[in-house]
N, C-alpha and C positions, 0 to 999 in steps of 0.2 A: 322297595325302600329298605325293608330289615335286611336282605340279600347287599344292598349298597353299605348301610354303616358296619356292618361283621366282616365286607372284604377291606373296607375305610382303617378299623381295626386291627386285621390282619398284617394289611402294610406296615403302621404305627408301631406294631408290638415287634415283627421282624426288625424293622427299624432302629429301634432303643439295642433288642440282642444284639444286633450288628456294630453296633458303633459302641457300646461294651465289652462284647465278647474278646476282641484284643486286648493286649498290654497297651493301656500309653503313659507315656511316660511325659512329666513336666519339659518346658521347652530347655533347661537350663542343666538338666541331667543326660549327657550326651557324652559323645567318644570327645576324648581332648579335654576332660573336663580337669580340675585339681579339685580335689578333695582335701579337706584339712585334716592333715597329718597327727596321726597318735592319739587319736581322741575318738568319741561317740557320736557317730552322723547319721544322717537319715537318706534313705532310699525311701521313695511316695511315685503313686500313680493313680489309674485306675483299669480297672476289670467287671466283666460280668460279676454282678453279686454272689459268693459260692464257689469261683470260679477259685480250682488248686494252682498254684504260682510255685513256682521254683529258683530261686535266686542260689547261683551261682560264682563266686571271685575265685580271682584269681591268688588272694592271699587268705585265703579261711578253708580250711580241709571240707570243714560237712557244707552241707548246703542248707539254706534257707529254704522250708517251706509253706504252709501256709495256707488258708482259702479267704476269699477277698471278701469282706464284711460285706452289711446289707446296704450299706449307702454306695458301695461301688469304689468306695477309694481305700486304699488297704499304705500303709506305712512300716516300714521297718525298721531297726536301730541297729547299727552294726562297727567294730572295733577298727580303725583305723592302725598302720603303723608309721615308722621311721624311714620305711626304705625308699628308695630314690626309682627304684624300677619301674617301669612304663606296668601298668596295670588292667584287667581286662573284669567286667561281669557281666554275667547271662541273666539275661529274663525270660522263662519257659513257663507254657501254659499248653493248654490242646490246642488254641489256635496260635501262638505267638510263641516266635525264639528269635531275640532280641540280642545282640552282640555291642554290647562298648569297649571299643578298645583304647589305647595309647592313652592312661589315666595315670594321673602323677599323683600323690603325695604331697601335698605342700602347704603353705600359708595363701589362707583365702582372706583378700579385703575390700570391704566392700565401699566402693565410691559415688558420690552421689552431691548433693547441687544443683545450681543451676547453670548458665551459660559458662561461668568461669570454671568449673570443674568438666562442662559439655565441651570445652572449649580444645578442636586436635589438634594435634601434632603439624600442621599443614597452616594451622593458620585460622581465622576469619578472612573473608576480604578486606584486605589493606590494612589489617592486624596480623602481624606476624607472631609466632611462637620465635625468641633467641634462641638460637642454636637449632631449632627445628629439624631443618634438612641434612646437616650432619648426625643426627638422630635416627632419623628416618633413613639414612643412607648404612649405618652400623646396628640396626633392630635389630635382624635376625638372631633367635633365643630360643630355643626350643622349650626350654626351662621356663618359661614366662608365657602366661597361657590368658587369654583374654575372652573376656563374654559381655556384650554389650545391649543395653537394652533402648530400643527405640522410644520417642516419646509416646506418649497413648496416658488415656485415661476412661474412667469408667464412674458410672454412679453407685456402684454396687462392687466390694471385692472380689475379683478375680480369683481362678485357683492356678492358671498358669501365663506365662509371660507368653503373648501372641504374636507382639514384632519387635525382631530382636536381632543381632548376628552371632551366629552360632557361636560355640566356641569357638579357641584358635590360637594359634602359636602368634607369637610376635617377630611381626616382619614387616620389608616395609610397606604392600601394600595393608595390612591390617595396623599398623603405625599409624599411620598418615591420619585414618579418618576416626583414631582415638582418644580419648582424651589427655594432653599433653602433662597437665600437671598428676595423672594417678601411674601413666607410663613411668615418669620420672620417680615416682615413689617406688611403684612396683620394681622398676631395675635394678634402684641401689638396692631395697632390699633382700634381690635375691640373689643377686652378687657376696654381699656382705655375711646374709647366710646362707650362701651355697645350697640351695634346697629350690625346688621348685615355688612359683610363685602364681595364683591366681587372683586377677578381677575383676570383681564385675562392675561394671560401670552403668549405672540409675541417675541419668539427670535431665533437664530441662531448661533451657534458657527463660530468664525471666519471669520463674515462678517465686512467688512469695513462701511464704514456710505452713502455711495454713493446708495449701494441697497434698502435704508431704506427712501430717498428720491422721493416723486412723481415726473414724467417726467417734469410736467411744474416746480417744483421747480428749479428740476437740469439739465434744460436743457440752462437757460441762464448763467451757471457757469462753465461746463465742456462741454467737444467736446465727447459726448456720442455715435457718429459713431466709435470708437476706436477701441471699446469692441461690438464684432458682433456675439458672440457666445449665442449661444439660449440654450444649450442644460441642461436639468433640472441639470447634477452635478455642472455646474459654473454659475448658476444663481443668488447665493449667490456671484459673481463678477460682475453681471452684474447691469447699475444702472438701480433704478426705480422697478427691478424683485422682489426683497421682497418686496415693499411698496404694488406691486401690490397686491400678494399674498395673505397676510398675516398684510396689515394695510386696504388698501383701502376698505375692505368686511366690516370692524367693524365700519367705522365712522360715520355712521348714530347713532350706539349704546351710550347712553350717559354716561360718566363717570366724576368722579371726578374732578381726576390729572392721571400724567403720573411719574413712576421711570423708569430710564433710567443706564443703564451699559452698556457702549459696548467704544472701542478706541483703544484697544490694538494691533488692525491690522491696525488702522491710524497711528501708533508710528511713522512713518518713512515720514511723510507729516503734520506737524504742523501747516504751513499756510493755507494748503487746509482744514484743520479741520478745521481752524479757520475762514474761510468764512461757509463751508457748516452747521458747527453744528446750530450756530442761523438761518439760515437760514428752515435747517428740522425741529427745532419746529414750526417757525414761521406758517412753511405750514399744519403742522398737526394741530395746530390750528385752520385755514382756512377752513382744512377738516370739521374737527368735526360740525365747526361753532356754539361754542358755548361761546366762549370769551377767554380772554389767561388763560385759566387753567391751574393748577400748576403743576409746570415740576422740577424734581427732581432728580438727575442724580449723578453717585459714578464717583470720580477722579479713572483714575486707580492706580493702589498701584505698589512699588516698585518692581522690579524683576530683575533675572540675567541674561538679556534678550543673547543667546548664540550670538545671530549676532550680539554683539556691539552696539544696539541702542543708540537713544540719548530720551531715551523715557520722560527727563526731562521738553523737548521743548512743548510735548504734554500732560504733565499736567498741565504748562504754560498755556497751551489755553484753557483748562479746567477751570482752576480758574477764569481768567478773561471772561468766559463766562457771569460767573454771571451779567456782567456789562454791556452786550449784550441782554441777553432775559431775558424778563420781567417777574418776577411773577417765579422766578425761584432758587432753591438752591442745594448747594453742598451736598457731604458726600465723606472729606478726610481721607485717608486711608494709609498713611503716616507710621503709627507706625507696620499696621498690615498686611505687603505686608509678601512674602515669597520668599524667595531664594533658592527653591525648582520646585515650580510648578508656572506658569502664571494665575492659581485659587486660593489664600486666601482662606485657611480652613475658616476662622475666620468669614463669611457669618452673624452669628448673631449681632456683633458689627458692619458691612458696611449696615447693614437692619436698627438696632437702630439709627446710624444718620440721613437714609432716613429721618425716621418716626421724629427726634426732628423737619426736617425742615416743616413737615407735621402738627406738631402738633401746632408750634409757628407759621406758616403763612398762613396756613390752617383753620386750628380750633383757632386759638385766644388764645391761651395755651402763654402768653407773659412773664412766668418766666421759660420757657427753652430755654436753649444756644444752636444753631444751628449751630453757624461756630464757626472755633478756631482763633488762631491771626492772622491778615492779616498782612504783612510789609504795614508801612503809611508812614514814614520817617526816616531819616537818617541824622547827624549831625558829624563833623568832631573833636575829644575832644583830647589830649597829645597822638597822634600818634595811637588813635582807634580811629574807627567808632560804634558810640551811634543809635540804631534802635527802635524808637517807631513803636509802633504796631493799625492799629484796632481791632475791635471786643477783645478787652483786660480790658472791664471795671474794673474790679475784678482781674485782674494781671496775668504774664504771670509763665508758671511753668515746672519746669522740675524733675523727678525723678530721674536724672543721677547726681552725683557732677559735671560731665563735661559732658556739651552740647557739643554733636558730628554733623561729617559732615557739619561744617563751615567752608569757605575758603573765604579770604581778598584779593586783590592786591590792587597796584600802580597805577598810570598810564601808565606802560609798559604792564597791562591786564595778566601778570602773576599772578596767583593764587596761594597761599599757605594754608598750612591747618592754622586754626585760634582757637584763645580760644576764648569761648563767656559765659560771665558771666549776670546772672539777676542782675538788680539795682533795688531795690527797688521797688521790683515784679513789677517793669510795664516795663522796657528797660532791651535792652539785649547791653553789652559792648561788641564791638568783637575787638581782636587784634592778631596779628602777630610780633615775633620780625625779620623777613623778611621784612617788609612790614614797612615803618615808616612814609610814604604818603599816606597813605589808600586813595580810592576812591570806591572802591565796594566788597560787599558781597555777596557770596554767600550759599546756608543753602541746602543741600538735593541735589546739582546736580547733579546727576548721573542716573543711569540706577536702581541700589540695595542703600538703606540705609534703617535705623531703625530712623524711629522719634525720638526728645528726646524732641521738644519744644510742649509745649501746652497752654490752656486757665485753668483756674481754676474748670473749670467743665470736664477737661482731655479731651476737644477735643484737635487735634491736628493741627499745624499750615501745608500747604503744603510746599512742596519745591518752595523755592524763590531765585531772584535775584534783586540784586538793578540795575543793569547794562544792557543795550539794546545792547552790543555787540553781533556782528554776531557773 
């Protein structure tokens, strides 16, 4: 029997050496990878505990050396630059020599969501991406470098991403099954700056914002014993189970910013969005540790949602995010929702606004307009109500003779549909001849409408209310 447990043991202890004693490396740190440019990154793996490592670039004369702490996972910091050159490093040990090569320099951002950000290039069934296949047919970019992470979830943080597609240059087989609205982000961006461009793509159809939060974030906010179920198809309901998954593996990796879609399975809980969303940047933040990087996130767009939502409350919380987290902007989609499917074909237009707010708060680009009118104020004039706007420098506009989906009341909080006229492109006149005591308006509140108001550079304003009734 002692003869049985000491060879039991012997196996065991070989065992652990063995699957230590290499280099591994996380799945997300590989050849083809982009690195962010001219800043301080991180190289992480793990090794036998003790074990001498040798890191080697292509762009730093001395080499990296080191031996791997007692927990087996060993992390390095090291100087990025400017240059545009295909870049290579070695990982050497006694048992391991590790070669990454064709490594770019560039802007990494990180994209993430749910279905409408999951949503590629190709389509859903019988949902099309506009423009899609002309897209997919002009991909190839060498410059534009893609990593994609499969769904998955876990009860417990992860330390690396386990299904996933590798990196990879963009082409059209790697087009096709990516996601359409970060593709169109990442192109014009790296067009516009001439520089290499990475991202990574983290999403999930039809998850709420709760699994997207790490346990210490959303554990002082929700009673998370509710929801007991482990099992991987409702992990995607469970909180904490995708952050684990599918954010926690990445944030050592250094990136930009972050574009964000995802709400439309919060539609039905506005307040709880309304605490958790600043709260989940805040902590990814914290994660990364790397200051408040710019977080950029699409309103959801209009729809004819079958259960009666009130999905107007949650684009509500959407907008006045902005005024909650720092270092942060919209992309509304007001005009270009659809009354069809809960996906917007229209993907290359909700990418383009990302990218204006990337470019102007971002990169310093300070003559593009990045939101459209905000309501600012309201004044009571021969039985209307007069609406100045912000973000209106240049005046407000509309395509329609008559600006639709406005409704006025009284003080009995009855609403009627209303006319609203431009005054001298900067206010909008709204009136009702119901209504001869106006006290509030409202522009877009419902579930489906078509925008008709915009800024002079045809963004669009979201749906508002002047009114805090319940």
């Amino acid at each position: 029997m002692e003869k049985f447990v000491f060879s039991l043991l012997f196996l065991v202890l070989t065992f652990n050496q063995e699957s230590f004693a290499k280099i591994k490396l996380p799945s997300i740190i590989a050849s083809n990878m982009v690195i962010q440019r001219n800043t301080s990154v991180k190289l992480w793996g793990w090794a036998t505990p003790g074990e001498k490592i040798t890191i080697k670039t292509s762009w730093i004369s001395k080499s990296i050396k080191f031996l791997t702490p007692e927990n087996g996972r060993w992390e390095v910091s090291l100087n990025t630059t400017l240059s545009k050159e295909p870049q290579t490093i070695q990982f050497k040990s006694k048992e391991s020599n590790i070669n990454l090569d064709n490594i770019l320099f560039g802007e990494v951002w990180l994209c993430s969501g749910q279905s409408n950000m999951r949503m590629p290039m190709k389509g859903f069934t019988g949902q099309p991406i506009f423009e899609g296949n002309i897209e997919i047919a002009t991909s190839k970019n060498p410059n534009l470098r893609l990593f994609s992470i499969t769904e998955n979830g876990s009860p417990t943080p992860l330390d690396t991403v386990s299904k996933y597609k590798k990196w990879d240059s963009a082409n059209s087989e790697t087009v096709k099954d990516f996601s359409a609205i970060a593709y169109f982000y990442g192109k014009q961006l790296q067009k516009i700056l001439d520089v290499p461009v990475g991202l990574i793509l983290t999403s999930w159809g039809g998850t709420r914002i709760q699994p997207w939060m790490s346990k210490d974030a959303i554990n002082p906010l929700i009673d998370v014993n509710k929801v007991k179920n482990d099992t991987t198809e409702n992990y995607k309901r469970i909180p904490s189970a995708i952050f684990n998954a599918m954010v926690n593996p990445i944030t050592s990796y250094t990136i930009k910013g972050a574009i964000w879609y995802q709400g439309e399975t919060n539609r039905d809980e506005p307040k709880v969005y309304q605490q958790l969303f600043p709260e989940m940047v805040k902590d990814w933040r914290k994660q990364w540790n790397i200051g408040d990087f710019p977080f950029y996130y699409v309103q959801i767009a209009p729809n004819k949602y079958a259960d009666k939502s009130n999905s107007q409350y949650l684009r509500e919380v959407q907008l006045k995010a902005l005024e909650l987290i720092p270092n942060s902007g919209i992309a509304v989609l007001s005009d270009i929702g659809s009354d069809k499917t809960i996906h917007p074909p229209r993907k290359k237009e909700a990418a383009e606004r990302l990218l204006f707010n990337a470019l102007n708060k971002t990169y310093g680009m300070k003559g593009i307009d990045c939101l459209g009118p905000v309501f600012k104020s309201m004044t009571e004039k021969d039985c209307a109500l007069l609406l100045s706007f912000d973000n209106a420098e240049t005046g407000i506009y509309s395509p329609e003779n008559e600006l639709s989906y406005f409704e006025i009341a009284g003080e009995d909080r009855v609403f009627y549909p209303a006319k609203a006229e431009i005054i001298a492109h900067k206010q909008l006149n709204v009136y009702s001849e119901k209504v001869t005591i106006p006290v509030a308006v409202r522009y877009g509140w419902c579930n489906w409408f078509t925008g008709s108001l915009f800024d002079n550079s045809m963004l669009p304003a979201s749906s508002f209310r002047t009114d805090t009734w319940e």
